[in-house]
C-alpha positions as CSV (number, residue, x, y, z in Angstrom):
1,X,29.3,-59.9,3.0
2,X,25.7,-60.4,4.1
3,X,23.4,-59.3,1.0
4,X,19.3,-58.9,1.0
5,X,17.1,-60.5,-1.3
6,X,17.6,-57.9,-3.8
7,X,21.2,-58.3,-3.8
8,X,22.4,-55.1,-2.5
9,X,24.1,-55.1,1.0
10,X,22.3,-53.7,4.2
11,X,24.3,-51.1,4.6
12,X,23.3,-49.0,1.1
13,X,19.9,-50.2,1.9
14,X,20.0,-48.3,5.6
15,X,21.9,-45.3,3.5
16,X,19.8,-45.2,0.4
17,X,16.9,-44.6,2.9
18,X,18.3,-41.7,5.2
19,X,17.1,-38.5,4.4
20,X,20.0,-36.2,2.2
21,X,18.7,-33.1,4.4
22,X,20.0,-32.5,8.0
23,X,17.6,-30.0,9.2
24,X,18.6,-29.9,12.0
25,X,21.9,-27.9,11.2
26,X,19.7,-25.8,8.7
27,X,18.2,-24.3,11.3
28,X,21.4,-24.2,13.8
29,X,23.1,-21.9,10.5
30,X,19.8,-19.6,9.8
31,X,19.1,-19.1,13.7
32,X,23.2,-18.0,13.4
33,X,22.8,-15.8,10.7
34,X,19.5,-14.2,11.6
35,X,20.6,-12.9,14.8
36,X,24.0,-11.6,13.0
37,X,22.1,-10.4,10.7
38,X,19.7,-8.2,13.4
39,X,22.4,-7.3,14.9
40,X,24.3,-5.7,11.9
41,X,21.3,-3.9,11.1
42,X,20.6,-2.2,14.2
43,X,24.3,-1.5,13.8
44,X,24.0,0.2,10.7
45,X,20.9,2.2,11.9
46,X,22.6,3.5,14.6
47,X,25.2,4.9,12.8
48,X,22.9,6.5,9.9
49,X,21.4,7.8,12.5
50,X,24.7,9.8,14.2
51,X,25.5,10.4,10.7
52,X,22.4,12.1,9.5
53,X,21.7,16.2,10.4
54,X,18.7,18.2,10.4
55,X,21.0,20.7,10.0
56,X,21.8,22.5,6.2
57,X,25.5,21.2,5.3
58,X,25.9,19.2,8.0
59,X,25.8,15.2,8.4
60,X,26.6,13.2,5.6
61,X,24.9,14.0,2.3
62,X,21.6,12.1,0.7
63,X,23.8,9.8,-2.0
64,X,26.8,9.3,0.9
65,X,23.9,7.9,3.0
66,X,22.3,5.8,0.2
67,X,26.0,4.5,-1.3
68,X,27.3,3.3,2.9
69,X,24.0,2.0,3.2
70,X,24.4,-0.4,0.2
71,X,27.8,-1.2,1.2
72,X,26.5,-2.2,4.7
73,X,23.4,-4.2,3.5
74,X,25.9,-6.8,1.1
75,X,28.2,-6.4,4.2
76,X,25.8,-7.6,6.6
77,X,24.7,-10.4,3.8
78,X,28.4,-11.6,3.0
79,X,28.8,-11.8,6.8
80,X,25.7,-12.8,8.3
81,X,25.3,-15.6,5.4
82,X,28.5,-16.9,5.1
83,X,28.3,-17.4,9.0
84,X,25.1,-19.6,8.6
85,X,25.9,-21.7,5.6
86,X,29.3,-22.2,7.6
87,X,27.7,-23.4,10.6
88,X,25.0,-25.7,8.4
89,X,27.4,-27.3,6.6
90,X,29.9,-28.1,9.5
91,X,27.0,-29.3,11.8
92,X,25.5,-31.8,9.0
93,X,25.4,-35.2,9.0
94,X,28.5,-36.9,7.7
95,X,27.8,-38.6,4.9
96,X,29.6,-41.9,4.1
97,X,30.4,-43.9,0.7
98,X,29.1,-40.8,-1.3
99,X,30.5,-39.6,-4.7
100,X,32.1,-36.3,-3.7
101,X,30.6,-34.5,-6.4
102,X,27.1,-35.6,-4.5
103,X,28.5,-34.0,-1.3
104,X,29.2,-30.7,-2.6
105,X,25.8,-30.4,-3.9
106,X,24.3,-31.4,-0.6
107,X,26.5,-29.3,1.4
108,X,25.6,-26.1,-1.3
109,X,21.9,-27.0,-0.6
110,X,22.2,-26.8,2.8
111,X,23.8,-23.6,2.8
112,X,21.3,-22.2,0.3
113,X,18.4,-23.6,2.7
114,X,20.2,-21.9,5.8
115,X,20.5,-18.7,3.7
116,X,16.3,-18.9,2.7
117,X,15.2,-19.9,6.3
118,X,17.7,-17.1,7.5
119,X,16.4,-14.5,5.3
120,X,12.5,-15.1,6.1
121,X,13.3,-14.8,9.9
122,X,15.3,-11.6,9.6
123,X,12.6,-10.4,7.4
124,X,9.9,-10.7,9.8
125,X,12.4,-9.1,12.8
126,X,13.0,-6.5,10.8
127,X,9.5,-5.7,10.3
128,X,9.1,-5.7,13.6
129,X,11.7,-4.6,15.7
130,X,13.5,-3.2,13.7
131,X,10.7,-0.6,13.0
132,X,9.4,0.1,16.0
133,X,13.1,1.3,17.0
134,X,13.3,3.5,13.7
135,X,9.4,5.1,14.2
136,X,10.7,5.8,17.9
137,X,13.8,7.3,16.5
138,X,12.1,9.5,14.5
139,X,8.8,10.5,16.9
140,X,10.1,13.1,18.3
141,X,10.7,14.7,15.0
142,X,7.3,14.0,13.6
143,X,5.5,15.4,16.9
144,X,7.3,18.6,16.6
145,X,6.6,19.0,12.5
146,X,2.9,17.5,13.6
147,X,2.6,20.5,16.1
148,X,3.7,23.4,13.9
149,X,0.9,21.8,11.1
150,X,-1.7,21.7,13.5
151,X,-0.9,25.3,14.8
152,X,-0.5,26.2,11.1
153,X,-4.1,24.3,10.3
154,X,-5.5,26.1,12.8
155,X,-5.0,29.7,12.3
156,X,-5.6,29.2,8.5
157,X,-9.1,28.0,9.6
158,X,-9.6,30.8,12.1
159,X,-8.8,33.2,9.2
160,X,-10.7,31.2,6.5
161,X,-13.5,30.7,8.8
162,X,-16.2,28.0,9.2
163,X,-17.3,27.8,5.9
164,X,-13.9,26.8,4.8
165,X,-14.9,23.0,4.6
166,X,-18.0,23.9,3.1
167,X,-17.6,23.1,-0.6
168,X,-20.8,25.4,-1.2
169,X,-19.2,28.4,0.9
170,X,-18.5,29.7,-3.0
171,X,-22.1,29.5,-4.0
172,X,-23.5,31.0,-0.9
173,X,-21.3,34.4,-0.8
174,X,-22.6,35.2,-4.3
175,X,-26.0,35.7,-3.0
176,X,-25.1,38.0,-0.1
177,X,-22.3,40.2,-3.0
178,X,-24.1,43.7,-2.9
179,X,-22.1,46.3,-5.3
180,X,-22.5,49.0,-2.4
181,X,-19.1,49.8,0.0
182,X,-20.5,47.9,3.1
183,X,-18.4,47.2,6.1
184,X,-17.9,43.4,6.3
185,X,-15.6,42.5,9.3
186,X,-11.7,41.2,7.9
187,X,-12.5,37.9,9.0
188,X,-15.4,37.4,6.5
189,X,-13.9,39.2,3.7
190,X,-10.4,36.7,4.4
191,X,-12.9,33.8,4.1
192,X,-14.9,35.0,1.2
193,X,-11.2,36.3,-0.7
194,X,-9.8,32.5,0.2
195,X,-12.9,30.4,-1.6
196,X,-13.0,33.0,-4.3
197,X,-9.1,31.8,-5.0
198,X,-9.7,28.0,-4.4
199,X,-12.8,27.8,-6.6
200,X,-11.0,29.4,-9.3
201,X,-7.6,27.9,-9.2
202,X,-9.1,24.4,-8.6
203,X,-10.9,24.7,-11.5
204,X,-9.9,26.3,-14.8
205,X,-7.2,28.4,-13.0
206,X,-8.9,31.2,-14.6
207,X,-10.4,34.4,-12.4
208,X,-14.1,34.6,-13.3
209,X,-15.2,38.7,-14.1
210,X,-17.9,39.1,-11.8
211,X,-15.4,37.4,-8.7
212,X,-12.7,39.7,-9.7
213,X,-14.6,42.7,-10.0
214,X,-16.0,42.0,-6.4
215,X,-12.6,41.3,-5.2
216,X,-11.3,44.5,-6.2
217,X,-14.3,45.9,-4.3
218,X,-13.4,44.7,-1.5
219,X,-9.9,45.7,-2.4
220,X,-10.7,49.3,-3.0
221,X,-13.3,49.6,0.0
222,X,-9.7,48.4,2.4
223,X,-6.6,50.7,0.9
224,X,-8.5,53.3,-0.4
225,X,-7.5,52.8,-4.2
226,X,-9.8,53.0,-7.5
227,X,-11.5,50.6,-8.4
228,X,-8.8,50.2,-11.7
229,X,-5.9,49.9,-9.4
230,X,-7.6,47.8,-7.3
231,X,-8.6,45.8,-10.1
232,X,-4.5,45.4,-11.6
233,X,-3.8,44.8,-7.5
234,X,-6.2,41.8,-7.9
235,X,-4.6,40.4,-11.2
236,X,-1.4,40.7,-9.8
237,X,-1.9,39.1,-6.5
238,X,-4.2,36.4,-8.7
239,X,-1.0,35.5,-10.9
240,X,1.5,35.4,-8.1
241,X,-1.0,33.0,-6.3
242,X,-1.3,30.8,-9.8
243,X,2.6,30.8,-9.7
244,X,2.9,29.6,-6.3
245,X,0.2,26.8,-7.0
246,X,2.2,25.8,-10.3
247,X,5.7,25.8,-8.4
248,X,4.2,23.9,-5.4
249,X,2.7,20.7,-8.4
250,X,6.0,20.6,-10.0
251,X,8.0,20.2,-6.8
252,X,5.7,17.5,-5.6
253,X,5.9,16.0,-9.2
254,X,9.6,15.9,-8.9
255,X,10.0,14.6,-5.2
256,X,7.3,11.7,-6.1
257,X,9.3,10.6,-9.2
258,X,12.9,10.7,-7.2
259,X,10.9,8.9,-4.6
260,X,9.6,6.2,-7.3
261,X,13.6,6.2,-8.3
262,X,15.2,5.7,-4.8
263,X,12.7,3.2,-4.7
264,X,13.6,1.1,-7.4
265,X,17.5,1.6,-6.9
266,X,16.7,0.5,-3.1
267,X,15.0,-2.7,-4.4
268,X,17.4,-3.6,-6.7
269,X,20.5,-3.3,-4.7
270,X,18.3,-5.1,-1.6
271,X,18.3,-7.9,-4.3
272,X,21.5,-7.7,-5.4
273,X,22.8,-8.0,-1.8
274,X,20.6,-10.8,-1.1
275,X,21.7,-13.0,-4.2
276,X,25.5,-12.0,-2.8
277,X,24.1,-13.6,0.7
278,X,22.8,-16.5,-0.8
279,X,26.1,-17.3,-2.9
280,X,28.4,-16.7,0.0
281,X,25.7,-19.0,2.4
282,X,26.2,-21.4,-0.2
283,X,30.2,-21.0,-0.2
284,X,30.9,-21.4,2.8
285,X,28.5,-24.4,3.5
286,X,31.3,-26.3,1.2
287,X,33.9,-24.9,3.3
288,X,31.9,-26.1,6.7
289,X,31.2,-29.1,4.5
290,X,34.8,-30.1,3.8
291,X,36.0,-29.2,7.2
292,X,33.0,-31.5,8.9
293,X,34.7,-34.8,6.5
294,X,38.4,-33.6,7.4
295,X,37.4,-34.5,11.4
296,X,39.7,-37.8,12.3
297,X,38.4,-40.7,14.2
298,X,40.9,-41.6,17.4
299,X,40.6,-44.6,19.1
300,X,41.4,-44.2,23.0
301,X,42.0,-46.5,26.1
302,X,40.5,-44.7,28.7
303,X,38.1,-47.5,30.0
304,X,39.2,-50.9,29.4
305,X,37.1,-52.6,27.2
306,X,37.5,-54.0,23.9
307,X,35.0,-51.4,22.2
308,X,37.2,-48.5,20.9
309,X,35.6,-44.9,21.4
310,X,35.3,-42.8,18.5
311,X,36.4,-39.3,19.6
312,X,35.1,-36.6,17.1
């Protein structure tokens, strides 16, 4: 056997120098599991969507929707990444006159790298395409809510009037307040009512004398009450408002902290299904792997020649 100068044969020398990475099939196996992977998730859309009602007790409900979608996103990973780490390791280079305990670490690498080059491509799809498709899913939706809070915005701000946005609208009614019964058109006395309630509740919550005494002027001068009744209507109306205020911070208190909880349980599944992903990627690259050194060399005769054909 011919040896180098170093005393180690040409052919280690020619192996020792070949790269242990064939990127090649990397990229074959995360090109292979990204589209699976877009595909399964448009699937899975699709079917939320058909699944999902407007309607009250209809459709499947909030935690049926979040539990399938969990089992379809470590479906989609077990599937899409055992497809690519399959594919990387049955398309690698063979390697020869290896240790076998060296081959199953390459051939786990090479899954793994499928699996990471896989999951940054599907990534960026899915920020793309993927939500265009949901946004125009859901626009029609959001154009009809849009429309009823625009129709809503407006009349409030034909009945609050232009001083509504004025954050000195307040200030500005107190000089015109006159103890005498004048006639002031409903319009202005809805506007002047409105700021009355917003400067208050946004502030201490508490109903200054002087306002509430000029409200239940204005009060009396409409329904023809006393000026005590109209008084106890203002206090009344007042603490109903104050309730409605309260019960409208604590719902949106509630819906932002199950918001910040889906959140969390959605992240944390999303990387529990990705590690699944990258250990079945990984898996079946050893499979692929094995499968890839299992593949026999014939010889065959079909041109005559004393050079034998190696038929893979």
């Amino acid at each position: 056997m011919n040896r180098s100068s170093d005393g180690f044969s040409p052919a280690f020398e020619e192996a020792s120098t070949l790269s242990g990475v064939s990127w090649g099939a990397i990229f074959a196996g995360a090109a292979a599991a990204a589209a699976l992977s877009l595909i399964l998730l448009l699937l899975g859309f699709g079917l939320g969507f058909s699944a999902v009602s407007p309607w009250a007790h209809e459709g499947v409900s909030a935690k049926g929707l979040g539990i399938s979608t969990i089992v379809w996103l470590a479906a989609t990973q077990i599937a899409a990444s055992g497809l690519g780490g399959y594919i990387a390791g049955r398309l690698r280079v063979k390697w020869a006159n290896m240790h076998g305990d060296e081959v199953y670490f390459r051939d786990t690498a090479h899954g793994f790298l499928a699996w990471c080059v896989a999951t940054l491509v599907t990534a960026t799809l899915v920020v793309g395409s993927v939500s265009s498709i949901v946004s125009g899913g859901v626009q029609a939706g959001a154009s009809v809510v849009g429309g009823a809070a625009n129709a809503a915005t407006q009349a409030a701000g034909t009945a609050v009037g232009k001083t509504d946005s004025d954050q000195y609208g307040y200030f500005i009614d107190s000089l015109f307040r006159d103890d005498r019964p004048t006639a002031v058109s409903d319009d202005a006395v809805y506007g002047t009512v409105t700021r009355i309630f917003v400067r208050s509740l946004s502030s201490d919550g508490q109903l200054a004398a002087e306002d509430r005494t000029y409200l239940a002027q204005l009060v009396a001068q409409r329904t023809n009450l006393t000026q005590a009744d109209a008084e106890r209507r203002v206090d009344e109306v007042y603490a109903r408002t104050q309730k409605a205020v309260a019960d409208a911070k604590l719902a949106a208190q509630q819906a932002a902290d199950k918001a910040a909880k889906v959140a969390a349980m959605t992240s944390l599944w999303m990387f529990i299904a990705l590690l699944i992903g990258a250990f079945f990627a990984s898996l079946a690259a050893t499979f692929g792997g094995r499968r890839r050194d299992a593949v026999e060399y014939l010889e065959t005769d079909a041109y005559v020649s004393t050079t034998s054909v190696p038929v893979r």
